[in-house]
TORMARFI-991320 format. One record per residue: y, x, z of N, C-alpha, C in turn; residue number from 0. Coordinates in pm, whole numbers, plus 50000, padded with zeros to 5 digits. Each point is the difference from the previous one (the first is absolute). Layout:
# residues N
<marfi <Y,X,Z>,<Y,X,Z>,<Y,X,Z>,NUM>
...
***
This chain:
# residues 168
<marfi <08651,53793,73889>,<49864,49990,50044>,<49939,49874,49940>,0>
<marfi <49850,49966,50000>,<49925,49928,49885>,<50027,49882,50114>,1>
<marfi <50020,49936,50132>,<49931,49924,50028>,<50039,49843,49998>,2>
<marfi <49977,49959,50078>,<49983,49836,49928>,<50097,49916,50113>,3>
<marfi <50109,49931,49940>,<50039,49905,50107>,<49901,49908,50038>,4>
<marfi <50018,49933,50179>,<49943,49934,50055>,<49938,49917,49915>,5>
<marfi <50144,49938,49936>,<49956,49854,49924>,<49889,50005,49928>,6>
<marfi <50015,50135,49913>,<49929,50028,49891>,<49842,49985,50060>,7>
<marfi <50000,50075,50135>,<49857,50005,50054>,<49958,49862,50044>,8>
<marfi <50100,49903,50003>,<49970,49877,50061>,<49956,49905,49899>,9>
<marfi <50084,50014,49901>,<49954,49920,49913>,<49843,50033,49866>,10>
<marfi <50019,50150,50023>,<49863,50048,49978>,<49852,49964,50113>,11>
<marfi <50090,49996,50076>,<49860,49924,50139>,<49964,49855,49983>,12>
<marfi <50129,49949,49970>,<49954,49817,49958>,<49925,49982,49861>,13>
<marfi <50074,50074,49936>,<49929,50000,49830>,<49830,50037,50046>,14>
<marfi <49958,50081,50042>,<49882,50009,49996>,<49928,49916,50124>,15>
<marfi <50094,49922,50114>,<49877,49932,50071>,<49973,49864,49887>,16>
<marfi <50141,49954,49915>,<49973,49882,49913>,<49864,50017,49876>,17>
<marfi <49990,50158,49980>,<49931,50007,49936>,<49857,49978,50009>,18>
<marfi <49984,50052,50147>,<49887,49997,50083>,<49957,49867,50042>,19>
<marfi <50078,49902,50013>,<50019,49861,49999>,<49971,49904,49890>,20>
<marfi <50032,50039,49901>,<49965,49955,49889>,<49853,50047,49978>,21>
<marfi <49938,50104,49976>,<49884,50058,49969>,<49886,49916,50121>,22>
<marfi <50051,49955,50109>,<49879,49942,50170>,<50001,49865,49924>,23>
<marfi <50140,49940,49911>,<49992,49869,49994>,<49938,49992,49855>,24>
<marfi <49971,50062,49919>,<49940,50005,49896>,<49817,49999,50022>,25>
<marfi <50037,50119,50107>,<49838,49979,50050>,<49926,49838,50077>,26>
<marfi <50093,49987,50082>,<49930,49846,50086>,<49988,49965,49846>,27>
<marfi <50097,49946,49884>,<50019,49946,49904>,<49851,49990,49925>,28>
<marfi <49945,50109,49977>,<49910,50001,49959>,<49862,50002,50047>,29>
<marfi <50015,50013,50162>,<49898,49928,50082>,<50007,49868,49973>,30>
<marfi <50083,49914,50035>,<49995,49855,49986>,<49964,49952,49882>,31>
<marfi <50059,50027,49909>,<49933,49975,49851>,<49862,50011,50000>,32>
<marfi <49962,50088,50027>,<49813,50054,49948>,<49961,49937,50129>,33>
<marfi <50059,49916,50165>,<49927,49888,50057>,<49999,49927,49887>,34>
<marfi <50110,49903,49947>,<50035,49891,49950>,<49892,49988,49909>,35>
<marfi <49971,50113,49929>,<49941,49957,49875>,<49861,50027,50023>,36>
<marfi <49968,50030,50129>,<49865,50019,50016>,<49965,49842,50106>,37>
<marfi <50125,49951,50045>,<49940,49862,50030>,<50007,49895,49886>,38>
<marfi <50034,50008,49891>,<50017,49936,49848>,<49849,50006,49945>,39>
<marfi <49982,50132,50011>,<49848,50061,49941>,<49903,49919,50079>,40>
<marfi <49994,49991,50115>,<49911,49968,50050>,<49998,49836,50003>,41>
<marfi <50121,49933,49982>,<49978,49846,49965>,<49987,50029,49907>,42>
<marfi <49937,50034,49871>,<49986,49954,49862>,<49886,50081,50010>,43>
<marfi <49937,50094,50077>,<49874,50065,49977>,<49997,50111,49898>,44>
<marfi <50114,50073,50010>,<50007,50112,49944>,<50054,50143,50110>,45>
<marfi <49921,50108,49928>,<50027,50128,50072>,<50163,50052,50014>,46>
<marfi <50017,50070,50066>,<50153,50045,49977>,<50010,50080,49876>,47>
<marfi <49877,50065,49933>,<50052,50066,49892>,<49922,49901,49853>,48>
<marfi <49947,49929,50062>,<50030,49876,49876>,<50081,49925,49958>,49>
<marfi <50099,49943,50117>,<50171,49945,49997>,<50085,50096,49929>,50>
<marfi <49984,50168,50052>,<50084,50039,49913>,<49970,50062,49852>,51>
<marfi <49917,49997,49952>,<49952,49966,49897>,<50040,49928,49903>,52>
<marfi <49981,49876,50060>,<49977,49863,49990>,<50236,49981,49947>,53>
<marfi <50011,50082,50091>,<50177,50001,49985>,<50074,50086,49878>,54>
<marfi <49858,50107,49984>,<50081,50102,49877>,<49919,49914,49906>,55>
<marfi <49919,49967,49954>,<49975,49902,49890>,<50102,49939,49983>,56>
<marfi <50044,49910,50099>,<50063,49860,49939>,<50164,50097,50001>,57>
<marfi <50046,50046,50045>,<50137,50115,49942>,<49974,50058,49884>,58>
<marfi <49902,50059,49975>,<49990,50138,49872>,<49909,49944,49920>,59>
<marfi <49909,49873,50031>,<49897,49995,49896>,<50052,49919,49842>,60>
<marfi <49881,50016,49920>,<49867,50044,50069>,<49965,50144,49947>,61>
<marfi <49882,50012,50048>,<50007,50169,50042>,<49850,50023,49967>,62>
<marfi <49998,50110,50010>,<49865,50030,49930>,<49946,50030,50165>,63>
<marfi <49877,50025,50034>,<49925,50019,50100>,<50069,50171,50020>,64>
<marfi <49984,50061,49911>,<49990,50144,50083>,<50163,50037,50022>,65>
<marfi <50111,49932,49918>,<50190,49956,50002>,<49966,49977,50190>,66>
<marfi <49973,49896,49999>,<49996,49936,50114>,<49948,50086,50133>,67>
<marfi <49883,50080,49963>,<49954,50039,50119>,<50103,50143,50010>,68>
<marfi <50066,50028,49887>,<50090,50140,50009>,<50145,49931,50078>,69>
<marfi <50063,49904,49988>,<50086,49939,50048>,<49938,49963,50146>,70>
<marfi <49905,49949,50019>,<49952,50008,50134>,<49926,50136,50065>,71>
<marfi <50011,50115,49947>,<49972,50111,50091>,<49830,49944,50048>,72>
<marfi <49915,49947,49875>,<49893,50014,50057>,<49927,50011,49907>,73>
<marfi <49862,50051,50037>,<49881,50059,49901>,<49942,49885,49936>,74>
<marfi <49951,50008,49833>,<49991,49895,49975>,<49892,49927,50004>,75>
<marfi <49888,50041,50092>,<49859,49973,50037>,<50061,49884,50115>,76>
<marfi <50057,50044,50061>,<50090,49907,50114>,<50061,49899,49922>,77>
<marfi <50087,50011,49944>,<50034,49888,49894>,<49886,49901,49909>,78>
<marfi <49917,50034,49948>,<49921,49901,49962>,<49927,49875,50128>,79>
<marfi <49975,50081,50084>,<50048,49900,50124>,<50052,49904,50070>,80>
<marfi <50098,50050,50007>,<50152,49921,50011>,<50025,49858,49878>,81>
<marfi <49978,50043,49875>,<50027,49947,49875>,<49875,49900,50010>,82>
<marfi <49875,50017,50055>,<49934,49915,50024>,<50013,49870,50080>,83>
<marfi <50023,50065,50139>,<50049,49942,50118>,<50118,49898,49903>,84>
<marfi <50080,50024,49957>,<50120,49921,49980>,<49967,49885,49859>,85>
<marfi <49920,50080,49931>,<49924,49918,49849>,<49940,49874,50098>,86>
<marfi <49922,50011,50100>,<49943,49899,50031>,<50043,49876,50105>,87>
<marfi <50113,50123,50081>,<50096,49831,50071>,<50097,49943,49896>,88>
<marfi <49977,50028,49865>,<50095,49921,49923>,<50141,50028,49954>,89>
<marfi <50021,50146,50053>,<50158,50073,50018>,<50037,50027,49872>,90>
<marfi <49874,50072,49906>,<50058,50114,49884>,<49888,49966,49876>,91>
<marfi <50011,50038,49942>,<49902,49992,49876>,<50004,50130,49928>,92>
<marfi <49907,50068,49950>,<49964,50127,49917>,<49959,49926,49853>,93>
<marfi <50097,50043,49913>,<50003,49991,49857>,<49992,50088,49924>,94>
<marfi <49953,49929,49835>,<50013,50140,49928>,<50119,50025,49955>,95>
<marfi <50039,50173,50003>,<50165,49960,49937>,<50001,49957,49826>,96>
<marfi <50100,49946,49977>,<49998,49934,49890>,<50027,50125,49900>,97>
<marfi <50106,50132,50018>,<50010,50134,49901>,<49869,50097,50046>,98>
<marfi <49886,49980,50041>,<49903,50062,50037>,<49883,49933,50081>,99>
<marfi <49902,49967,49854>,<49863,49886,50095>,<49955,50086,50080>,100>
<marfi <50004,50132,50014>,<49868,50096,50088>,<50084,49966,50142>,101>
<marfi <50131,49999,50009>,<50058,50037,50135>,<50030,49809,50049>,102>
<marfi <50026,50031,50177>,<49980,49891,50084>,<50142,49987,50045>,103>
<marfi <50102,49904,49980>,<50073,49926,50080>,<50021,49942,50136>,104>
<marfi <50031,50011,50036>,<49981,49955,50163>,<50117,49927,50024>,105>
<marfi <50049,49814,50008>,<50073,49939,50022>,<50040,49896,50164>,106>
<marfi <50053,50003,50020>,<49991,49903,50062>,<50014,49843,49962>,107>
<marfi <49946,49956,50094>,<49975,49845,49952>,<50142,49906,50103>,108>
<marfi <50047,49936,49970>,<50132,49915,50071>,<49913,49873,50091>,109>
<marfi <49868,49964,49984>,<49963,49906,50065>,<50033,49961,50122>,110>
<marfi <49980,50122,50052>,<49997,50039,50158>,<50120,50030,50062>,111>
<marfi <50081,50054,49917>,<50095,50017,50016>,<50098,49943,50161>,112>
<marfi <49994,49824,49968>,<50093,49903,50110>,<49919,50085,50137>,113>
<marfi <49890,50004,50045>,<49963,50071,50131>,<50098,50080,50015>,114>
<marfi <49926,50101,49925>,<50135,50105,50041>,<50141,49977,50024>,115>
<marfi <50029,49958,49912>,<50156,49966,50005>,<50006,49920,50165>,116>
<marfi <49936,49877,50024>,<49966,49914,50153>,<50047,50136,50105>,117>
<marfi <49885,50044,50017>,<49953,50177,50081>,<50148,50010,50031>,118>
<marfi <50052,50066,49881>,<50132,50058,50021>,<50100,49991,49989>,119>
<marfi <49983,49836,50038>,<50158,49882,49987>,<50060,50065,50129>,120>
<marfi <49983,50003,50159>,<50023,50037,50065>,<50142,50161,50036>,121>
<marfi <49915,50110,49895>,<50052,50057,49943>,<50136,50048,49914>,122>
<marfi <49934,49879,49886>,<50090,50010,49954>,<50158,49903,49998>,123>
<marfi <49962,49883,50094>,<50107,49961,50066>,<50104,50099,50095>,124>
<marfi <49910,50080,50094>,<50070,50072,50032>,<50118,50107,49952>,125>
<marfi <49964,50035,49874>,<50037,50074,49929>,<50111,49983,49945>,126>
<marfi <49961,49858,49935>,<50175,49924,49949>,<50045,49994,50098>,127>
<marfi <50040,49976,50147>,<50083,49950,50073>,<50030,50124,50043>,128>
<marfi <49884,50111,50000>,<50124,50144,50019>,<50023,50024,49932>,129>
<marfi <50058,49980,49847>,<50066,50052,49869>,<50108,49880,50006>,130>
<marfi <49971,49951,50019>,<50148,49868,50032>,<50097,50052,50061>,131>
<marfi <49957,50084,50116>,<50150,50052,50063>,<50011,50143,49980>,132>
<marfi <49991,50029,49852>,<50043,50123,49963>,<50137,49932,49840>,133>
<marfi <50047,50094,49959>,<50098,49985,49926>,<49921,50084,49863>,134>
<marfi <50051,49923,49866>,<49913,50075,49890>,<50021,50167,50001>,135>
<marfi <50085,50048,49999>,<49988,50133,50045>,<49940,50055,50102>,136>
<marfi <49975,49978,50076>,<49948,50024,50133>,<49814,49977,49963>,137>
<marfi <50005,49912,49940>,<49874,49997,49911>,<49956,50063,49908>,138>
<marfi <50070,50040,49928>,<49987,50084,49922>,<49988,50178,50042>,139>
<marfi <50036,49970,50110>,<49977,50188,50041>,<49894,49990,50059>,140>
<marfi <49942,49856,50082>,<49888,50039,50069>,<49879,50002,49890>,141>
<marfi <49993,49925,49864>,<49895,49965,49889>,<49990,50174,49994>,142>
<marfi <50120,50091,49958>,<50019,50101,49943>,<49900,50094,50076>,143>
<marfi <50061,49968,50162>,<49933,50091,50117>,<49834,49969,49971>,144>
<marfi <49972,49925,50018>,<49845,49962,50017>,<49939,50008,49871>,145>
<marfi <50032,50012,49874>,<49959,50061,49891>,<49987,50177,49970>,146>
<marfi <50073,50034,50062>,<50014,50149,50035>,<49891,50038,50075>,147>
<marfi <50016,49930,50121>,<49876,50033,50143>,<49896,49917,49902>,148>
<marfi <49961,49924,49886>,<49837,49989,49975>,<50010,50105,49893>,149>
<marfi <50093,50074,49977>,<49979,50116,49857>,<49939,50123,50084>,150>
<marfi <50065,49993,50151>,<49979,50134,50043>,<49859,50031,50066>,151>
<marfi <49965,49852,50031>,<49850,49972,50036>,<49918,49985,49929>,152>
<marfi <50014,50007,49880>,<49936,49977,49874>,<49968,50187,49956>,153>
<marfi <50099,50015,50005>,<49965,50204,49951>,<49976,50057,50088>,154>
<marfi <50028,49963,50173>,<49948,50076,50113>,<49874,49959,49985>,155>
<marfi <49931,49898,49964>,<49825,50001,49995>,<49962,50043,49860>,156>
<marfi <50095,49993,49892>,<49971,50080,49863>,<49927,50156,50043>,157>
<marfi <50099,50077,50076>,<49980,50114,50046>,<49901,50032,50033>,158>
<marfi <49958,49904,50115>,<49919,50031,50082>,<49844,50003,49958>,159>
<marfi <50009,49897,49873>,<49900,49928,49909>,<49978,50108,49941>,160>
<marfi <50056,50140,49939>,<50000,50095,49955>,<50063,49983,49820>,161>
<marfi <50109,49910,50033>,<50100,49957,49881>,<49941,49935,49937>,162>
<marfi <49929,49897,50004>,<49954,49865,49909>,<50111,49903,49991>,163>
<marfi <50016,50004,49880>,<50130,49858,50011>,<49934,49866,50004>,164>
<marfi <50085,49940,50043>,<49964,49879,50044>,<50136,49894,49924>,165>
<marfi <50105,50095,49926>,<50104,49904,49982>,<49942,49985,49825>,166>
<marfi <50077,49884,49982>,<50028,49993,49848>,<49850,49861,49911>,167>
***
């Protein structure tokens, strides 16, 4: 007969409450973040979707305006906006690209930079002192894990976006 020892059902019951556990703590995870960075935003006088912006520039840039607003999942009427907003607290600068005068660059500027970094000393103290009491392997599966979970959140809104990539 097909059926399943206890164990089997037991340890299929834990496997999925850990799973379920992992997925609640991923979520607070990403509540707290989008507080954090919306109390960051608001000491430096930026929107929450100007910070993150403001974050795929300085990772991926520089970037052309409409790169940028496709990586940010936003229209690019909205983006000239944004690119404003940030041109004028001093964050980013719009250039010409140097293999193409017609098209616009979009950089960030390092000026400003130390704020931020200030903002999210807090943070990122925390961070080292919980990676301190992990072992390099142990580190290394969690880098692995959480690169996975931003690939899978990355193509679950690809999808949803109606398959616009956003990687590359």
């Amino acid at each position: 007969m097909g059926s399943v020892a206890p164990e089997g059902m037991d340890a299929a019951r834990r496997r999925r409450r850990l799973s379920n556990a992992i997925k609640e703590s991923l979520r607070e995870l990403g509540n707290q973040l989008s507080l954090l960075n919306h109390q960051v935003g608001t000491q430096v006088d930026l929107k929450d979707v100007d910070l993150d912006c403001l974050d795929l520039i300085s990772r991926h840039g520089p970037l052309s305006p409409s790169a940028l607003a496709r990586r940010a999942g936003l229209h690019p009427a909205t983006m000239t906006g944004i690119l404003d907003r940030l041109e004028r607290g001093g964050w980013v600068a719009r250039e010409r690209d140097p293999s193409d005068r017609r098209a616009v660059a979009v950089r960030a500027l390092r000026g400003r930079n130390a704020e931020l970094l200030r903002l999210y000393s807090g943070m990122n103290a925390s961070m080292d002192q919980l990676c301190a009491g992990y072992g390099e392997a142990e580190l290394q599966l969690l880098a692995d894990f959480l690169q996975r979970t931003a690939n899978a959140g990355q193509d679950a809104t690809e999808e949803l976006a109606g398959g616009q990539s956003a990687r590359g």
